[in-house]
N, C-alpha and C positions, 0 to 999 in steps of 0.2 A: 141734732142728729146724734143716735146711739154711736159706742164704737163700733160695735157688729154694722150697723150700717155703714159705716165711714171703711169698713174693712171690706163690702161686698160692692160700693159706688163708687165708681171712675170721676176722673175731674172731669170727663166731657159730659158725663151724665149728668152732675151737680153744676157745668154750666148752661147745660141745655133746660134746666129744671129753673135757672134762675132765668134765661132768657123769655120762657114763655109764659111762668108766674112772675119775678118776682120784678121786670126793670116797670118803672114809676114814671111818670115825670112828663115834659115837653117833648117835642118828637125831635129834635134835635139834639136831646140826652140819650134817649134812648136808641139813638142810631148811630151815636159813638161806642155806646155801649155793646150794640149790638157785633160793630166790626171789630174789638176788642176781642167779645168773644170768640169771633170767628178765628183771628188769630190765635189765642189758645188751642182752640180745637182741632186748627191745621198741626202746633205743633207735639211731638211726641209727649210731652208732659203729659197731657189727655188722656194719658192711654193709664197712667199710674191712678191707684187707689186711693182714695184720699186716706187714708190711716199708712199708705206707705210715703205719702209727700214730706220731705222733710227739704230743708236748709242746702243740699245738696242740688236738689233736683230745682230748685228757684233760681239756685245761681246759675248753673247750666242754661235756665229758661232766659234769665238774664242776658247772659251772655251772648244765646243766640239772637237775640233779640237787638242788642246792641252790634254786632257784626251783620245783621240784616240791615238794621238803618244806615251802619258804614258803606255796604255796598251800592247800596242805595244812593248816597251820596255822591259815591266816586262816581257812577253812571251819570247822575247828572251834572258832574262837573265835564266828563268827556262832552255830553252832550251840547252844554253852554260850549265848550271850546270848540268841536264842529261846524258849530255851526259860523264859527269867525274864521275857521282855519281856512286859509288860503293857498299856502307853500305847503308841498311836499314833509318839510320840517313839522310844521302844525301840523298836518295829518298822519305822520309818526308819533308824536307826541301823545297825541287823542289814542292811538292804537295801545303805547305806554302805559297812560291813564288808566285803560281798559283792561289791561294785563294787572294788575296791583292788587286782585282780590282774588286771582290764581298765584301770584308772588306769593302772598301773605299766607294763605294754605299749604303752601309748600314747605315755607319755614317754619309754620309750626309743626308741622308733620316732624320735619328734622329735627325741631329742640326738644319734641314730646320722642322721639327714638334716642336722643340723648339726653334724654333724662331731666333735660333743664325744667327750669320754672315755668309757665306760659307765659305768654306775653301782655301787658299791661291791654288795656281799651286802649283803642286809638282815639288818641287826642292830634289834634292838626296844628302844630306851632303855627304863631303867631305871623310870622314870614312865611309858613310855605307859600301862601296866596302869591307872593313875588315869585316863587320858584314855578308854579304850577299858569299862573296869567302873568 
């Protein structure tokens, strides 16, 4: 691909372009590949030029990517505890659970208005499992 092309094609265009020429293979590759793309194309990256893609816009893509599967997870952690919760407490708790990924937007909202650093990936120590079942 010229730069002049790389300068006038979107990344959803150049993966819409690989979707319908370019995936190969078993149909179980190509239907990983295929929901991969989908996700790209759902998110804002897509919309940038490939000659404007750099190191910034991967990380952001990153990122959001990595806070999509975190939430993802808290949901089915409420959901596994739901489904056991019996008292009043356990159904608080699940409610808690469920609340952590409006907590966690909120604070960074506040460290990005003061200026702080953001905040690392979420990684899940090793004991919370005792804290949370």
């Amino acid at each position: 691909m010229s730069h002049r092309e790389a300068e006038q094609t979107t990344l959803a265009v150049a993966l819409r372009r690989l979707e319908d020429d370019g995936l190969f293979g078993d149909v179980a590759n190509t239907e990983k590949e295929r929901s991969r793309i989908a996700v790209l194309l759902a998110d804002p990256i897509a919309k940038k030029r490939l000659a404007q893609l750099g190191k910034t816009d991967v990380v952001a893509l990153r990122d959001r990517l990595v806070r999509a599967g975190w939430e993802r997870n808290v949901e089915r952690a409420a959901c596994r505890i739901e489904k056991m919760a019996k008292t009043s407490a356990d159904k608080a708790r699940v409610t808690e659970i469920r609340s952590l990924p409006c907590l966690r937007e909120r604070l960074e909202e506040a460290r990005s208005l003061a200026e702080w650093p953001p905040l690392p990936n979420y990684r899940r120590p090793s004991d919370a499992c005792n804290t949370i079942f």
